[in-house]
C-alpha positions as CSV (number, residue, x, y, z in Angstrom):
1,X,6.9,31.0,-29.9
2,X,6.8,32.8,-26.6
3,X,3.7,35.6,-26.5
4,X,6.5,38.3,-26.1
5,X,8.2,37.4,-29.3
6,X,4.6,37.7,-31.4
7,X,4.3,40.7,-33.7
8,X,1.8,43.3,-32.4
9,X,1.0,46.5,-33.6
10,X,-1.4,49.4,-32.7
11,X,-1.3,48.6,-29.0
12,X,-3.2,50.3,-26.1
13,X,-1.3,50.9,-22.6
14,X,-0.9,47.7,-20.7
15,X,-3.8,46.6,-18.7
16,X,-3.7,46.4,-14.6
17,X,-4.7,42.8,-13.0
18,X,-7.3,44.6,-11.5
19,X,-9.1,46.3,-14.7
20,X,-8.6,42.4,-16.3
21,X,-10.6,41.1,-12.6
22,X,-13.2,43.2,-13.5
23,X,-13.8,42.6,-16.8
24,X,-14.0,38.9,-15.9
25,X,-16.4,40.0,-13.2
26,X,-18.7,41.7,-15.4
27,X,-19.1,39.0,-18.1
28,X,-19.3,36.3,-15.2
29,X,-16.5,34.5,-17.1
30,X,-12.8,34.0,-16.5
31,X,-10.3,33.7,-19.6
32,X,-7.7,31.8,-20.7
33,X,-4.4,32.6,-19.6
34,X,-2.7,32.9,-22.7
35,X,-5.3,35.2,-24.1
36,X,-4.4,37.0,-20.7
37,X,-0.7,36.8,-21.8
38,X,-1.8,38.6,-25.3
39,X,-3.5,41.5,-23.7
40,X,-1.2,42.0,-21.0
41,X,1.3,42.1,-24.1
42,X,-0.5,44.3,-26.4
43,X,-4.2,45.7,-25.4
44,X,-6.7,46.3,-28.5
45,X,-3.6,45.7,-31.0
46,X,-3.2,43.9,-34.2
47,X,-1.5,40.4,-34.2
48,X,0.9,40.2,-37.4
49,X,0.0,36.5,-37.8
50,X,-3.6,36.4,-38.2
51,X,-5.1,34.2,-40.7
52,X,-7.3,30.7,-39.1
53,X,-9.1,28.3,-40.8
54,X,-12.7,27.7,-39.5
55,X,-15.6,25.4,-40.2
56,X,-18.5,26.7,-41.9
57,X,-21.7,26.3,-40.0
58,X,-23.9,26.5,-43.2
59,X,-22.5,23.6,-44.8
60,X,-19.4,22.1,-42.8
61,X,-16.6,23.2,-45.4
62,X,-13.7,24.8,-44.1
63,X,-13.1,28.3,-44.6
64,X,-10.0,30.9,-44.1
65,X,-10.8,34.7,-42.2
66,X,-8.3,36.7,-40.4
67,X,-8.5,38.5,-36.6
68,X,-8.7,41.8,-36.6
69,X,-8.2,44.3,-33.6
70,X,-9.0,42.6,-30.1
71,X,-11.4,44.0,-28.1
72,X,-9.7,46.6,-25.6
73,X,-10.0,46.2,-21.3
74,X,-10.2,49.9,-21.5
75,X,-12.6,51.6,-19.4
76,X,-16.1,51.5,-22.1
77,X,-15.9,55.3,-24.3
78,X,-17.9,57.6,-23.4
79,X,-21.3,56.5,-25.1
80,X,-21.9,60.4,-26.3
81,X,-18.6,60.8,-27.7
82,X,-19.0,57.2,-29.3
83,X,-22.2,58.8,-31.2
84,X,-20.5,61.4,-32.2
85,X,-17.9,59.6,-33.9
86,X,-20.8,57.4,-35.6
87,X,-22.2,60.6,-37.1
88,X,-18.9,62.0,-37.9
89,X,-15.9,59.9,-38.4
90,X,-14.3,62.8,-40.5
91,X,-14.2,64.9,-36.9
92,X,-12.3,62.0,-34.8
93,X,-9.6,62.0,-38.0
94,X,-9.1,65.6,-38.3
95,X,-8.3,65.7,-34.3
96,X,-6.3,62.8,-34.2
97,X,-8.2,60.8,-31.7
98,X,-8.8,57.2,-32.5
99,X,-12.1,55.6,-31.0
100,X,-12.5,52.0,-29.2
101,X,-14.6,49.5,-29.0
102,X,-14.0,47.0,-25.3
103,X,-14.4,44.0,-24.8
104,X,-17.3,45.2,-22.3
105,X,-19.2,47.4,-25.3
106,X,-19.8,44.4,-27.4
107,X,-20.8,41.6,-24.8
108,X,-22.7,43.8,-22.5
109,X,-23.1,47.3,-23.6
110,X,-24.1,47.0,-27.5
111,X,-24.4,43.7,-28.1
112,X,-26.0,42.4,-31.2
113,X,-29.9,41.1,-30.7
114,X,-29.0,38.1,-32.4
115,X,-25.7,37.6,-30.9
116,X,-26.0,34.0,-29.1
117,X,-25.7,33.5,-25.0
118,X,-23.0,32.3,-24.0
119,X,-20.4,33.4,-26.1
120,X,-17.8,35.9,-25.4
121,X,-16.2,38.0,-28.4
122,X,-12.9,38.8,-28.1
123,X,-11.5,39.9,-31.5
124,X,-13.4,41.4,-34.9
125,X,-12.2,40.4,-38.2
126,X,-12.7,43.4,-39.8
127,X,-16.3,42.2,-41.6
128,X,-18.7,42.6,-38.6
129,X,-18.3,38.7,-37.4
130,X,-16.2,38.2,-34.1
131,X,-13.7,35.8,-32.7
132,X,-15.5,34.1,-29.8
133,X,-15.0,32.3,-26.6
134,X,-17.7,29.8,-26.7
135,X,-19.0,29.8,-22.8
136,X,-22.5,28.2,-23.8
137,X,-22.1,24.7,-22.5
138,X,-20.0,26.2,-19.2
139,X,-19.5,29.5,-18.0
140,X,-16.8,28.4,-15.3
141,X,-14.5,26.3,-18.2
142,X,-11.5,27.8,-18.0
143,X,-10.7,26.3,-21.3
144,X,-13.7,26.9,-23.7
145,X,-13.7,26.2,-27.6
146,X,-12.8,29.0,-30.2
147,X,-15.7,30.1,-32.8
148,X,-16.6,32.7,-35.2
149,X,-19.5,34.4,-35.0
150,X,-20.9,35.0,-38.3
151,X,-23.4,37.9,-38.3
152,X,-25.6,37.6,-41.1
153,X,-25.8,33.2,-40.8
154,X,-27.7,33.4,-37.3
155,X,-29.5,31.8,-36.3
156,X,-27.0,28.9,-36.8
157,X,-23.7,31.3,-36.9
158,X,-21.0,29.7,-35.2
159,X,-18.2,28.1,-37.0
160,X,-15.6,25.6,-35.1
161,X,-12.0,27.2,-35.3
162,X,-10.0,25.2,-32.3
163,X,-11.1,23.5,-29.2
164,X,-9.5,26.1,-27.0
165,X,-7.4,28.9,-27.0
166,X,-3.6,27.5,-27.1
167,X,-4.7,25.6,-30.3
168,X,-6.3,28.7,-31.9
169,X,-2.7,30.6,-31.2
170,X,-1.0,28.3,-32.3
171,X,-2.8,27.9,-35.6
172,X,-2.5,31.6,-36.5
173,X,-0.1,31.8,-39.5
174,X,0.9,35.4,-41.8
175,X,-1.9,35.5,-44.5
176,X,-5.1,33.1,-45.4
177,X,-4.0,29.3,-47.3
């Protein structure tokens, strides 16, 4: 399946090569081209086949979990405005603005304490864990293995989905097995 015949929904105005250079720039990394592909497609969407399986880190079984929303390229929210909404999420509704979250607020700008070096969120899944590019042994691979990042298993918290990111789209199917 071709990336512009994938079901996407909620998406953000395409992003310029030049915003995706400097995201790359910022988090010293460069991404796969196909994740390129998505987010040239549909930027901080929804994918309509979502489900993965994943290894476990806490005991090796395998596991299903869905992707949420990927992280945006936008430029970062105003951090004010973002506090606002924390405090008030009653106040975004009722004006019909819908706040982000970028790629660039949860590597660099609010990243987690515990959240390990190294790897690259991309995606939620809706339950406070993210969909990682997993940069630890190289920062230049081009190709680097999928995890999830499972907040509250840390300090061992990163479960084995695929070994890069064409095999992690293509394993995507409608609804958890």
């Amino acid at each position: 399946m071709s990336v512009s015949d994938e079901e996407w929904s909620f998406c953000g105005p395409p992003v310029t090569k030049e915003r995706i250079h400097e995201v790359q720039q910022n988090l010293g990394v460069r991404f796969p081209e196909r994740f390129l592909d998505w987010v040239g497609i549909c930027d901080g969407g929804l994918k309509k086949h979502n489900a993965f399986d994943f290894v476990h880190p806490s005991d090796g079984k395998v596991e299903s979990d869905g992707m949420g929303f990927l992280y945006s390229f936008r430029e970062p929210m105003d951090r004010y405005l973002k506090d606002i909404y924390r405090n008030d999420p009653d106040l975004w509704r009722d004006m019909d603005i819908r706040p982000w979250w970028t790629i660039e607020d949860i590597n660099l700008l609010e990243r987690a304490e515990h959240f390990p070096e190294g790897l690259i969120a991309f995606a939620d899944n809706g339950s406070g864990d993210h969909i990682c590019f997993d940069y630890r042994s190289d920062k230049n691979n081009p190709s680097p293995t999928i995890v999830i990042w499972l907040h509250e298993f840390w300090p061992d918290s990163a479960g084995f989905i695929a070994k890069d990111f064409d095999a992690f789209a293509a394993s995507l199917r409608s609804d958890a097995a």
